[in-house]
MARROMI-604582 format. One line per 5 residues: number of its first residue (from 1); for each residue x, y, z of N, C-alpha, C, CB. Coordinates in nm, 2 decimals, padded with zeros to 4 digits. Glycine has a CB too. Layout:
NUM) X Y Z X Y Z X Y Z X Y Z | ...
***
This chain:
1) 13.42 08.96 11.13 13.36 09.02 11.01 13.23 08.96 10.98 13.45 09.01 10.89 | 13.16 09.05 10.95 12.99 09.01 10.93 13.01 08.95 10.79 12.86 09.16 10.93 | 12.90 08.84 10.75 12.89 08.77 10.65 12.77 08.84 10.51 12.85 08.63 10.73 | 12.72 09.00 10.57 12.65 09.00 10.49 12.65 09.19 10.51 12.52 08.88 10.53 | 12.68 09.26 10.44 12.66 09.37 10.37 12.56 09.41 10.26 12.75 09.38 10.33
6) 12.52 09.54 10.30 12.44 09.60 10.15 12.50 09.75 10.13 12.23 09.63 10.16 | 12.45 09.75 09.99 12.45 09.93 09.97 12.33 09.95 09.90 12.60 10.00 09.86 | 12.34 10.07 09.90 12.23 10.16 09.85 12.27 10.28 09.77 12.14 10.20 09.97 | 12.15 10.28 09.68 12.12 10.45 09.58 12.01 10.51 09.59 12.13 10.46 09.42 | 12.01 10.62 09.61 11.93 10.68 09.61 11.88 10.80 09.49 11.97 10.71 09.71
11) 11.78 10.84 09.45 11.76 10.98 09.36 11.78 11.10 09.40 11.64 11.00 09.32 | 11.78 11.18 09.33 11.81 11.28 09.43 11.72 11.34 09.51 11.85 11.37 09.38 | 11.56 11.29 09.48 11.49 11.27 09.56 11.46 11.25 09.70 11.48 11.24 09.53 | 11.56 11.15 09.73 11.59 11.08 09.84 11.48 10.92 09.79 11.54 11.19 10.00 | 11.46 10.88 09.69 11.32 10.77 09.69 11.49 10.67 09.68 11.14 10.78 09.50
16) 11.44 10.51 09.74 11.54 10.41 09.71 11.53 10.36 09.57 11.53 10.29 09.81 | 11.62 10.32 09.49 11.63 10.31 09.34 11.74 10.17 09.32 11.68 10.48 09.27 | 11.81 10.15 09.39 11.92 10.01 09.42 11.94 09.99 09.55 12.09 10.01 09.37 | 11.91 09.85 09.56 11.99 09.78 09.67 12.10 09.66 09.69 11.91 09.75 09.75 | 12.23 09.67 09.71 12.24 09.54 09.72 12.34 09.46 09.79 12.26 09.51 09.61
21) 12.32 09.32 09.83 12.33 09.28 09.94 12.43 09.15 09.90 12.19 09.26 10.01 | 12.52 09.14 10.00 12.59 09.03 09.95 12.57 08.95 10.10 12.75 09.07 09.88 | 12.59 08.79 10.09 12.58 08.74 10.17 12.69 08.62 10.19 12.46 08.72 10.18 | 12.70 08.54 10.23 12.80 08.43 10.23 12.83 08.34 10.12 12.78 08.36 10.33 | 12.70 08.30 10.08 12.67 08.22 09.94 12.62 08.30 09.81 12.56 08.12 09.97
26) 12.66 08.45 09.81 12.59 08.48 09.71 12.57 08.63 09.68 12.48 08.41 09.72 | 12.50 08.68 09.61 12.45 08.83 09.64 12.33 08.86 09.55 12.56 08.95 09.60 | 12.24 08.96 09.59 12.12 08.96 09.55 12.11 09.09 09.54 12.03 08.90 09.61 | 12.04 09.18 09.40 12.02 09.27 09.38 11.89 09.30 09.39 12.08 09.30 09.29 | 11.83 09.44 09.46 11.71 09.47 09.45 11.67 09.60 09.33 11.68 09.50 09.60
31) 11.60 09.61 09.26 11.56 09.75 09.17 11.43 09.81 09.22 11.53 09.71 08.99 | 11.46 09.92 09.26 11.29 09.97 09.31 11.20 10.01 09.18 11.30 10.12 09.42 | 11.13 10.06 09.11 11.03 10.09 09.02 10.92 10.19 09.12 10.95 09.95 08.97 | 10.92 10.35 09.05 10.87 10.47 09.09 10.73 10.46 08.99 10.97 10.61 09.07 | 10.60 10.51 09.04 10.54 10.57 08.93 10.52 10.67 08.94 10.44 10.54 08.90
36) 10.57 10.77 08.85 10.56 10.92 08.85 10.65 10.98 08.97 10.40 10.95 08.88 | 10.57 11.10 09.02 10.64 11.13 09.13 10.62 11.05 09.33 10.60 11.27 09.12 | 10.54 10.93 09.30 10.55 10.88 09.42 10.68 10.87 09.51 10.49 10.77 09.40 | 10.62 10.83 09.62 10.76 10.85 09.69 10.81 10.68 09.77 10.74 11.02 09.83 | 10.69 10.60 09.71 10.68 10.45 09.74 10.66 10.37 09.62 10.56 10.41 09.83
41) 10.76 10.28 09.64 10.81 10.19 09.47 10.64 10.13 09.43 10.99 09.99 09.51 | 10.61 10.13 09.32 10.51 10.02 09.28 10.55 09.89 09.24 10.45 10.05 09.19 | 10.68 09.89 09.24 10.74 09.77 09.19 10.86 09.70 09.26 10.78 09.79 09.07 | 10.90 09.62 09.28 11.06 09.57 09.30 11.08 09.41 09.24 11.11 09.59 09.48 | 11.24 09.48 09.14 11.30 09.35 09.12 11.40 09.27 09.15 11.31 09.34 09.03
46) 11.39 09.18 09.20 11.49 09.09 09.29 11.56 09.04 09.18 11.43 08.98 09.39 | 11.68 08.99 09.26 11.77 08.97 09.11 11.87 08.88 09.19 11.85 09.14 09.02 | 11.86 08.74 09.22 11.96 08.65 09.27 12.03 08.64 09.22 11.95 08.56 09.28 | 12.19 08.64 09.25 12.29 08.60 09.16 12.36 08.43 09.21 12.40 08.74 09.17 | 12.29 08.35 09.29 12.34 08.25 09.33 12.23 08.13 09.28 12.37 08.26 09.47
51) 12.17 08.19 09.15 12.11 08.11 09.05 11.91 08.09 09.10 12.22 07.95 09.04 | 11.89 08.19 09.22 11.77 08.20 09.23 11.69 08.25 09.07 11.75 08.30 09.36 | 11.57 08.22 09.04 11.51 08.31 08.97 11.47 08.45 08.97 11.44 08.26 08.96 | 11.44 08.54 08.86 11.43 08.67 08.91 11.27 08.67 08.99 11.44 08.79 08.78 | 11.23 08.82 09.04 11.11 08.79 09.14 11.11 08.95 09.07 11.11 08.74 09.35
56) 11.00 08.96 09.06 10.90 09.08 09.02 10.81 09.11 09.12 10.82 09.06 08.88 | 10.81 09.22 09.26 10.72 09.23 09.39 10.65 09.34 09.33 10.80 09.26 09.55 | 10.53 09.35 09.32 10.39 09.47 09.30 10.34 09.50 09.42 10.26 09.42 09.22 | 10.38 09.62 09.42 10.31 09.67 09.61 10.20 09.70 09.56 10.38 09.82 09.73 | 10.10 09.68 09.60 09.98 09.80 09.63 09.92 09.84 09.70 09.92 09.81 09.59
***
């Protein structure tokens, strides 16, 4: 058995909107951020649950 799984959601769009990933020590959620109708996040928030801090990523 693999130590590390994700899932995913999607809009109905098809744009990614959750991801999340569990690993041996832990699991970490990703949040994508749309602007408007783009079809590439301007944003993502990371979200450690094995006491990392959160991370706010700004694509541009």
């Amino acid at each position: 058995m693999s130590g590390y799984r994700e899932t995913y959601e999607y809009t109905d769009e098809g744009r990614l909107v959750y991801r999340y990933g569990y690993i041996t020590h832990g699991s970490l959620e990703y949040y994508y951020i749309y602007e408007e109708s783009d079809m590439e996040p301007a944003y993502c928030l990371e979200l450690d649950h094995n006491g990392g801090p959160p991370v706010l990523v700004i694509y541009s």
